[in-house]
VEXMI-195723 format. One record per atom (N, C-alpha, C): residue number from 1; chain; x, y, z. Coordinates in Angstrom, 1 decimal, m for minus. Each point is the difference from the previous one (the first is absolute). Layout:
// residues N
     n   chain       xx       yy       zz
   NUM       A        X        Y        Z
...
// end
This chain:
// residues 168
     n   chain       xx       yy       zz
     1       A     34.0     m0.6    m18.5
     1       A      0.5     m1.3     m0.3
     1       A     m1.1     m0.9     m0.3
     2       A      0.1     m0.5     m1.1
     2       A     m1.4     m0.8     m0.5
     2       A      0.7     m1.7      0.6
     3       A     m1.3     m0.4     m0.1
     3       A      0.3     m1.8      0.2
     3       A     m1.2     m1.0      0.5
     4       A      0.4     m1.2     m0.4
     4       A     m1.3     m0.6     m0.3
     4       A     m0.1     m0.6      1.4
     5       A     m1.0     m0.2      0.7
     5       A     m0.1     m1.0      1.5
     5       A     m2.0     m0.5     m0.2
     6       A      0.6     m1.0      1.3
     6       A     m1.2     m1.2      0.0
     6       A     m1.1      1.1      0.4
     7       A     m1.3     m0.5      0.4
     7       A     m0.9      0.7      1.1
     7       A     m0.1     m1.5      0.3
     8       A      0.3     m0.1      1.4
     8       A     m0.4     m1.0      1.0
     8       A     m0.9      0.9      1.1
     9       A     m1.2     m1.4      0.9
     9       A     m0.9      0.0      0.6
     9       A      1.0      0.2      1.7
    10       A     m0.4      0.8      0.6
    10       A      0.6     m0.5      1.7
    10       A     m0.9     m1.3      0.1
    11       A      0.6     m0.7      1.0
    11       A     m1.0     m0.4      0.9
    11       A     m0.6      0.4      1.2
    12       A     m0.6      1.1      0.2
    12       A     m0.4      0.8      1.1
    12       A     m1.5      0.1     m0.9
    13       A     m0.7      0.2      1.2
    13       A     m1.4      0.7      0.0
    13       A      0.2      1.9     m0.4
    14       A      0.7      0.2      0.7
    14       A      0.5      1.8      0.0
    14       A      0.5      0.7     m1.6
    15       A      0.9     m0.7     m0.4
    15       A      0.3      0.4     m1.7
    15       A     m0.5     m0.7     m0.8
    16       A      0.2      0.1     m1.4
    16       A     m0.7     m1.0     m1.3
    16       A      1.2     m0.5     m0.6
    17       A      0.4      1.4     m0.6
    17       A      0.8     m0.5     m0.9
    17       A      1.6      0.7      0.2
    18       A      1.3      0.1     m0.9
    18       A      0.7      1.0      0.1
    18       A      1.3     m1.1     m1.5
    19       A      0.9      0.9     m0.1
    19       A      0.5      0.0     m0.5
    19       A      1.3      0.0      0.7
    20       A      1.0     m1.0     m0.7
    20       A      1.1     m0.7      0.6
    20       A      1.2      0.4     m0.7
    21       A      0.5      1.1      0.5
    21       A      1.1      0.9     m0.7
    21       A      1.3     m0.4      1.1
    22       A      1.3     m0.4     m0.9
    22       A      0.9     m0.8      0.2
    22       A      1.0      1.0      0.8
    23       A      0.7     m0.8      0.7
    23       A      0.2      1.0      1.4
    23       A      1.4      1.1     m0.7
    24       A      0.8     m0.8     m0.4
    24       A      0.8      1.0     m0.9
    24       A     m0.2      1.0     m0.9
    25       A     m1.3      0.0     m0.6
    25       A     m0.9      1.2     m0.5
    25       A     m0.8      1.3      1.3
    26       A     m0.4     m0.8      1.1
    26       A     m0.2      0.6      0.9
    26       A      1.3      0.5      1.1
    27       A      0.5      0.0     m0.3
    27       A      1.2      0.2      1.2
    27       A      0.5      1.5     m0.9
    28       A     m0.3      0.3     m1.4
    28       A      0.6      0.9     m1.0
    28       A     m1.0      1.2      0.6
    29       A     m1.2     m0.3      0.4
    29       A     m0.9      0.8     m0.1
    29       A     m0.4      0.6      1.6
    30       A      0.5     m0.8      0.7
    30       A      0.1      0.5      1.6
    30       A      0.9      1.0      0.3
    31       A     m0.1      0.9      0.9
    31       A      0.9      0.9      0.7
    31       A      0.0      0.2      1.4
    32       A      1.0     m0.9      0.7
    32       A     m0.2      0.3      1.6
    32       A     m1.6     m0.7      0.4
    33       A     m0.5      0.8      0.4
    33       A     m1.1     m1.2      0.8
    33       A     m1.3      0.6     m1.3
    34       A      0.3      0.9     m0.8
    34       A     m0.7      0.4     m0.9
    34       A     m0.5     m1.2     m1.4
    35       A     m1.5     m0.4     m0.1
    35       A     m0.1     m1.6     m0.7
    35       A     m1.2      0.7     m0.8
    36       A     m0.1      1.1     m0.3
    36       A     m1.2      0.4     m0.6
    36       A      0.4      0.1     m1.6
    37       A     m1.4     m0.3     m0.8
    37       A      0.6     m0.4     m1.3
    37       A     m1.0      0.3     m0.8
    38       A     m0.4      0.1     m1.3
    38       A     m0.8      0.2     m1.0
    38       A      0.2     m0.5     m1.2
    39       A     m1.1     m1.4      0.0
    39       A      0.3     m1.0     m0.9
    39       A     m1.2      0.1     m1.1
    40       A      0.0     m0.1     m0.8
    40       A     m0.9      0.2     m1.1
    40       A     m0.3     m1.7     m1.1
    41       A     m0.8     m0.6      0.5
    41       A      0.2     m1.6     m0.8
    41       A     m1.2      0.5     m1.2
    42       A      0.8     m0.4     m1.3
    42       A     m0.4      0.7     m1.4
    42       A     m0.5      1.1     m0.6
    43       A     m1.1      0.3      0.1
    43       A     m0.3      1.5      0.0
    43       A     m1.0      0.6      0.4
    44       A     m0.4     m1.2      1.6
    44       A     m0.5      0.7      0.8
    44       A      0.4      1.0      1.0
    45       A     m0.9      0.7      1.1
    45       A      0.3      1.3      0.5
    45       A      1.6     m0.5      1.3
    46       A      0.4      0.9     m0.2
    46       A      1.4     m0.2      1.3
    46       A     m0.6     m0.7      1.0
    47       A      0.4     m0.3      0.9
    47       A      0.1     m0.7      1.5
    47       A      1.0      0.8      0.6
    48       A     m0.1      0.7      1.1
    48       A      0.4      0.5      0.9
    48       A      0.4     m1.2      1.1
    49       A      1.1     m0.6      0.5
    49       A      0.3     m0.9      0.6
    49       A      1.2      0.0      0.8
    50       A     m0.1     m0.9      1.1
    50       A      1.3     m0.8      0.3
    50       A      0.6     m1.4     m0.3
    51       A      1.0      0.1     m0.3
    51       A      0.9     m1.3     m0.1
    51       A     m0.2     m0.9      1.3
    52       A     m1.1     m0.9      0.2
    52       A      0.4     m0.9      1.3
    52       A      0.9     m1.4      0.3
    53       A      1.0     m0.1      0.3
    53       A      0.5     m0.7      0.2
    53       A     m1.0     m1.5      0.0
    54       A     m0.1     m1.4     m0.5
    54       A     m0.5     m1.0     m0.1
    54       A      0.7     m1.2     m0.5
    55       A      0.8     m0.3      0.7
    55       A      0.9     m1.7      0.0
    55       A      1.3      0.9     m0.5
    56       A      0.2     m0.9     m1.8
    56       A      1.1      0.4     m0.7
    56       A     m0.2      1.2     m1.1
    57       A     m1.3      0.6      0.4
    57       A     m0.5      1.3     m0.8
    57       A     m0.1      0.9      0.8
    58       A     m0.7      1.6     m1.2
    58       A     m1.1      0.3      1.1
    58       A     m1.1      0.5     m0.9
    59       A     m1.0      0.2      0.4
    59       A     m1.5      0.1     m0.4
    59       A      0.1      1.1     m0.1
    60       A     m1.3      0.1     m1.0
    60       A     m0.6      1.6      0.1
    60       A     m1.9     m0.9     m0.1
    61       A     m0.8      0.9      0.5
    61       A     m0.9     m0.4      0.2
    61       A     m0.7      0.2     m0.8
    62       A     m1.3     m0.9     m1.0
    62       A     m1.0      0.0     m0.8
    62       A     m1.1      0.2      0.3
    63       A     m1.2      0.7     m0.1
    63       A     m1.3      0.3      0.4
    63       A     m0.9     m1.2     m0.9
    64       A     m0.8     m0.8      0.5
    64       A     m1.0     m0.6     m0.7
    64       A     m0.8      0.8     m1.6
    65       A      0.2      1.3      0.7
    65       A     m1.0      0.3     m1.6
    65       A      0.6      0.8     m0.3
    66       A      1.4      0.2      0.1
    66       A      1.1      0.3     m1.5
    66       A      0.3     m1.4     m0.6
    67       A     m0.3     m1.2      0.3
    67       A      0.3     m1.4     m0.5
    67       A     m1.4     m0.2     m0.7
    68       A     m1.3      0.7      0.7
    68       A     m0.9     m0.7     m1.0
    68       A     m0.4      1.1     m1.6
    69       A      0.4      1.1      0.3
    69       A     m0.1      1.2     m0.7
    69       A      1.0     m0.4     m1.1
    70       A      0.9     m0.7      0.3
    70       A      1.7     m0.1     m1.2
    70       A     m0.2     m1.5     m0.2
    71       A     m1.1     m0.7      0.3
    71       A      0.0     m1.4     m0.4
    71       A      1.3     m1.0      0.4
    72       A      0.6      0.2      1.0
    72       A      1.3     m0.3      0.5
    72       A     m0.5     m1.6      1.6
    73       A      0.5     m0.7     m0.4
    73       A      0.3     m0.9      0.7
    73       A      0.7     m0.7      1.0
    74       A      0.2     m0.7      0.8
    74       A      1.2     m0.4      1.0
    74       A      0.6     m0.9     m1.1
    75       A      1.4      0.4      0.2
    75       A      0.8     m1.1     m1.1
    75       A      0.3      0.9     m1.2
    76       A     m0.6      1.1     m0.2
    76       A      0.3      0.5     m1.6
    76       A      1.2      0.8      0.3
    77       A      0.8      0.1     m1.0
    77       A      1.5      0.9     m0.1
    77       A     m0.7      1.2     m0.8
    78       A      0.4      1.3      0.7
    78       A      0.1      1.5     m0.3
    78       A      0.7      0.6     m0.1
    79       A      0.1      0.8     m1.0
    79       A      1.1      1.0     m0.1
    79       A     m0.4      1.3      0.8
    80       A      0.8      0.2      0.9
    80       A      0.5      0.6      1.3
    80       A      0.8      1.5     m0.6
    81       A     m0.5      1.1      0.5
    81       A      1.2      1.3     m0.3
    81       A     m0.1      0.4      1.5
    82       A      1.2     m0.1      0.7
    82       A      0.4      0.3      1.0
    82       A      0.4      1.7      0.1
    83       A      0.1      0.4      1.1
    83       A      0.8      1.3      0.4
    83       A      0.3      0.8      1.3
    84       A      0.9      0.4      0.5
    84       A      0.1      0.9      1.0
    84       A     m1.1      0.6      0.4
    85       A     m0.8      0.1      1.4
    85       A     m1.1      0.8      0.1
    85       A      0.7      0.9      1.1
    86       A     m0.3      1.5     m0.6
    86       A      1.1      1.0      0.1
    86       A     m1.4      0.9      0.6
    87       A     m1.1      0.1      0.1
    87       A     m1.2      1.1      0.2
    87       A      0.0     m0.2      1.6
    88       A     m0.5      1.2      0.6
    88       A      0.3      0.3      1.6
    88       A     m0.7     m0.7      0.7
    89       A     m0.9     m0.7     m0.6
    89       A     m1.0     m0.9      0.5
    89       A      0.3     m1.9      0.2
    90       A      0.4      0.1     m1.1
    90       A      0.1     m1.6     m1.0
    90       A     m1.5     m0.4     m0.2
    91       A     m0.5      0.8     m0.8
    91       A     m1.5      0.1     m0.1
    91       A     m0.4      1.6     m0.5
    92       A     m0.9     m0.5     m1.4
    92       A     m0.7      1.2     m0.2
    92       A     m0.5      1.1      1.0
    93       A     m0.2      1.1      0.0
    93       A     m1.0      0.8      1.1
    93       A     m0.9      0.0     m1.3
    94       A     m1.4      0.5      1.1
    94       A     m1.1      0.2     m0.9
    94       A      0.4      1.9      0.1
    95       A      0.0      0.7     m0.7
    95       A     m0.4      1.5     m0.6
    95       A     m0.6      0.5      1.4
    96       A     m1.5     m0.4      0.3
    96       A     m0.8      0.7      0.6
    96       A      0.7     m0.1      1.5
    97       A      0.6     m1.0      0.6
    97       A      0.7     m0.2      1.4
    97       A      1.3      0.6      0.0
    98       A      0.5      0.3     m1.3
    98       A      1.9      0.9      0.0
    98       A     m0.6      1.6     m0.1
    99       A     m1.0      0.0     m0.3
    99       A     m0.6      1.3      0.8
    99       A     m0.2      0.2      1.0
   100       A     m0.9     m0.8      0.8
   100       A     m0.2      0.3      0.9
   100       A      1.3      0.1      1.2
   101       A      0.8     m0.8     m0.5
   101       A      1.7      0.0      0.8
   101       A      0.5      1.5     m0.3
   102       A     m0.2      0.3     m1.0
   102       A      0.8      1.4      0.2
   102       A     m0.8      1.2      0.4
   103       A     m1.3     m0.3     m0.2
   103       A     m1.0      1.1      0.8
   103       A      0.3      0.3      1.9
   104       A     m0.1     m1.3      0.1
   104       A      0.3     m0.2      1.6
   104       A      0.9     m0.5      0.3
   105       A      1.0      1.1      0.7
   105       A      1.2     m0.3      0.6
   105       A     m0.3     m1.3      1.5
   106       A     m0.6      0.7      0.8
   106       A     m0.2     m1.0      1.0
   106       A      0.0     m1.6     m0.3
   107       A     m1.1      0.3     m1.0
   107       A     m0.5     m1.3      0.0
   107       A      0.9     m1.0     m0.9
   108       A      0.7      0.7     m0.9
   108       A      1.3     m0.7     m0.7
   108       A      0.9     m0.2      0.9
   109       A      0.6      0.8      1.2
   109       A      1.1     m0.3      0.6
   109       A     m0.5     m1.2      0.8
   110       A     m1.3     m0.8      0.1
   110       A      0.2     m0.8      1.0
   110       A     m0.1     m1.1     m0.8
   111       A     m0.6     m0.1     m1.6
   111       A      0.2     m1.0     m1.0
   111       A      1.6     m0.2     m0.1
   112       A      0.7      0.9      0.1
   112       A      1.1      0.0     m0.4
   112       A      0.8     m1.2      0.8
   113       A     m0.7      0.5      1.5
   113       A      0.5     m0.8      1.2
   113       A      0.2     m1.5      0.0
   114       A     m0.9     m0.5     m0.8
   114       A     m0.4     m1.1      0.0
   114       A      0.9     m1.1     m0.7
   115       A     m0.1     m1.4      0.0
   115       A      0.9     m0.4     m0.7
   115       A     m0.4     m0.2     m1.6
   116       A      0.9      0.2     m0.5
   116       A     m0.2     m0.5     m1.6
   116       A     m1.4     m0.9     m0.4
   117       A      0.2     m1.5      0.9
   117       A     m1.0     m0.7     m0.4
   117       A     m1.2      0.4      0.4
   118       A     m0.5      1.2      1.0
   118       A     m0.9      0.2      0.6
   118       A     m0.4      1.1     m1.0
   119       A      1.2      0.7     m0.4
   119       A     m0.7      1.0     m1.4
   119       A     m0.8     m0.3     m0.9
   120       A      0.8     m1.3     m0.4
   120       A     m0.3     m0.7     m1.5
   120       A     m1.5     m0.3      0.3
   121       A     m0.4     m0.7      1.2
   121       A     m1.2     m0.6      0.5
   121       A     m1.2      1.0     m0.2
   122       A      0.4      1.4      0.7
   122       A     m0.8      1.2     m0.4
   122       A      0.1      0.5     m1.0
   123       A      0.4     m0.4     m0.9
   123       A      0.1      0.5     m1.7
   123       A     m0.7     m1.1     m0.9
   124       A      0.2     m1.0      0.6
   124       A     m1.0     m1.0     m0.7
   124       A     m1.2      0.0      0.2
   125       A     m0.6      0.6      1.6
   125       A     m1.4      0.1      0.3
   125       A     m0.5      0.9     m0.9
   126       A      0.6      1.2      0.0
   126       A     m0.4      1.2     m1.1
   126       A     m0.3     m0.4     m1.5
   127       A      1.4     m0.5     m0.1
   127       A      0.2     m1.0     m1.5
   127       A     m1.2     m0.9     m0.9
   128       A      0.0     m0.6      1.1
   128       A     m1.3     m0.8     m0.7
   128       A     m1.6     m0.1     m0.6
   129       A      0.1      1.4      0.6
   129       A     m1.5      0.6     m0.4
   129       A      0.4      0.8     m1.4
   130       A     m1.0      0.3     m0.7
   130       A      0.3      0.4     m1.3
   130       A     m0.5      1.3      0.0
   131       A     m1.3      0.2      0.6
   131       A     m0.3      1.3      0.2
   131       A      0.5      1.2      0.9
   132       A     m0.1      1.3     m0.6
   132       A      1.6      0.8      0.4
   132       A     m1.1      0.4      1.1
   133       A     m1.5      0.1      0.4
   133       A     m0.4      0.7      0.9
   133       A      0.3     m1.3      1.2
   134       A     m0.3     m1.4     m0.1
   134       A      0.6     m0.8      1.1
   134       A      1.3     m0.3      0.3
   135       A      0.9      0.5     m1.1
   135       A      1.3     m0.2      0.3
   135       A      0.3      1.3      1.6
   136       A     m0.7      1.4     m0.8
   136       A      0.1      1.3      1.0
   136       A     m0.6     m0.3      1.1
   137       A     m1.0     m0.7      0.1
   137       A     m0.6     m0.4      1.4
   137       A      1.2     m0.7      1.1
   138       A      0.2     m0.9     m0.8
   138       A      0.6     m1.4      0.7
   138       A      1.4      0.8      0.6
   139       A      0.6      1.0     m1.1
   139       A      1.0      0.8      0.3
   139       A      0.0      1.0      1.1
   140       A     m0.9      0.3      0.3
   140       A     m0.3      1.0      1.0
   140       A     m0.3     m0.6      1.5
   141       A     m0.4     m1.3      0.0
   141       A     m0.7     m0.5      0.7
   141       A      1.8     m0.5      1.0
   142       A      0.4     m0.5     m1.5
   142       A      1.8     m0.4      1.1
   142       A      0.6      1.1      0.5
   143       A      0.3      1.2     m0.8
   143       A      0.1      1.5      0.6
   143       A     m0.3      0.0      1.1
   144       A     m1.5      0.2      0.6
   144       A     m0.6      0.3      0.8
   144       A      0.6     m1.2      1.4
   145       A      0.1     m1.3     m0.6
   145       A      0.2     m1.0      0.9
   145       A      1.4      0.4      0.7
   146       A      0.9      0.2     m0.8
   146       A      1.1      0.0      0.2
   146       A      0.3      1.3      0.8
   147       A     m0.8      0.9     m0.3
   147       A      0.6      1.6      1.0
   147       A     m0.7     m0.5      1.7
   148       A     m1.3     m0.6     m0.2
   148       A     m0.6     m0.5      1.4
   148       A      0.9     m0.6      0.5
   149       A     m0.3     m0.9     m0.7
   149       A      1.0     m1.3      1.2
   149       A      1.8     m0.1     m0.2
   150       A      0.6      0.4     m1.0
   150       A      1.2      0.0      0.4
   150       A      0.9     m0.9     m0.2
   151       A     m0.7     m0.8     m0.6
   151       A      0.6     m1.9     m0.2
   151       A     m1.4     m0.4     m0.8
   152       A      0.2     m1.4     m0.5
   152       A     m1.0     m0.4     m1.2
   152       A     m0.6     m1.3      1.1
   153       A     m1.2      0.5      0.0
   153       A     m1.0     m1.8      0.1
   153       A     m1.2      0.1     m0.5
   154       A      0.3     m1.2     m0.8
   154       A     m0.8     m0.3     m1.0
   154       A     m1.3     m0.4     m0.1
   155       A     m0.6      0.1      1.4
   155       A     m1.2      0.0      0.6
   155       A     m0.8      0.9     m0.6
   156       A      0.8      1.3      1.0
   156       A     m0.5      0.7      0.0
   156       A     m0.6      1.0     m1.2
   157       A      1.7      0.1     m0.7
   157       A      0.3      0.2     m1.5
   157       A     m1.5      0.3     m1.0
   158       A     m0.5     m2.0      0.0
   158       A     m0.8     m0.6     m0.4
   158       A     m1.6      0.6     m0.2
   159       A     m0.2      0.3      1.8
   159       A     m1.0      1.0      0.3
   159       A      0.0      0.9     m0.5
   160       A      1.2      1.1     m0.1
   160       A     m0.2      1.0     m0.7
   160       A      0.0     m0.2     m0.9
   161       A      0.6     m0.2     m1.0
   161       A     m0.3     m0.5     m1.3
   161       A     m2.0      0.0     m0.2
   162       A     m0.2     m1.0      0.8
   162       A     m1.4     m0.2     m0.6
   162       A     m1.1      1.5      0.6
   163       A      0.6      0.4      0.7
   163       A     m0.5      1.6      0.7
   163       A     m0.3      0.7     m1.1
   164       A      1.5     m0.1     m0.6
   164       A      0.4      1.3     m1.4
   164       A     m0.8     m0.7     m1.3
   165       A     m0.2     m1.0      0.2
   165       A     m0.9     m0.6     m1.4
   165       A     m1.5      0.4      0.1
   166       A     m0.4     m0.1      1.1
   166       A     m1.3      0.8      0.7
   166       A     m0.2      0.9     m0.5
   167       A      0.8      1.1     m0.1
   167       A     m0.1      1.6     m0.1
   167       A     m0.3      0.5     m1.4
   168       A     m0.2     m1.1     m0.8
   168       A     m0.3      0.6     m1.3
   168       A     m1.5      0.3     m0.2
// end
């Protein structure tokens, strides 16, 4: 579903920006407690998102430097392509980490354990590095975290992580 919406600023310290998609457009696109979404504003890369509930809207959230990269401002109207986000994630996997999940059973069954948003969070840590040998580090490092301890803290996580970056 295409359509045109504002980018407004929060006023919070914590977000920038987001986009203010009208609640009867969003209410089309929810299912059950399910708000995850994949919005594409002109023809830049998707957004992997949730629909947040905010006053008489709800938001989807804008990153500062997809706004300075698209020359996009608070106040400017975009054209919006909305859609069902239907992927097991609600978020890309990176390649080198959906290996690693199917290599190791253990260590998948306790990702699995986890909640959704705690997935997403470890798919984004992987995610964000561009190089496939830091992606496999970072991925092995949660593997590892996750068969020790059994539950996720992000302390510790962290440590390992910078352990497994060591090792090169």
């Amino acid at each position: 579903m295409k359509l045109k919406v504002p980018i407004l600023k929060f006023e919070s310290d914590l977000w920038s920006y987001y986009l203010a998609i009208p609640k009867a457009i969003g209410e089309q696109l929810i299912e059950g407690e399910d708000r995850r979404v994949i919005c594409t504003i002109g023809d830049g890369k998707p957004i992997h998102s949730a629909l947040m509930p905010k006053g008489d809207v709800y938001s989807i959230y804008v990153k500062k430097d997809f706004m300075k990269k698209h020359g996009l401002a608070e106040g400017d109207t975009v054209e919006a392509t909305m859609e069902k986000d239907r992927s097991e994630y609600g978020m890309p996997i990176p390649e080198s980490f959906q290996v690693l999940l199917d290599q190791d059973t253990e260590g998948s069954e306790y990702f699995h354990m986890l909640t959704k948003g705690k997935q997403r969070t470890l798919i984004h840590l992987v995610g964000k590095v561009k190089n496939v040998d830091s992606q496999l580090a970072k991925g092995l490092a949660i593997m590892h975290h996750l068969k020790e301890e059994g539950e996720l803290d992000f302390k510790r996580l962290n440590v390992l992580i910078k352990e497994y970056n060591n090792r090169k």
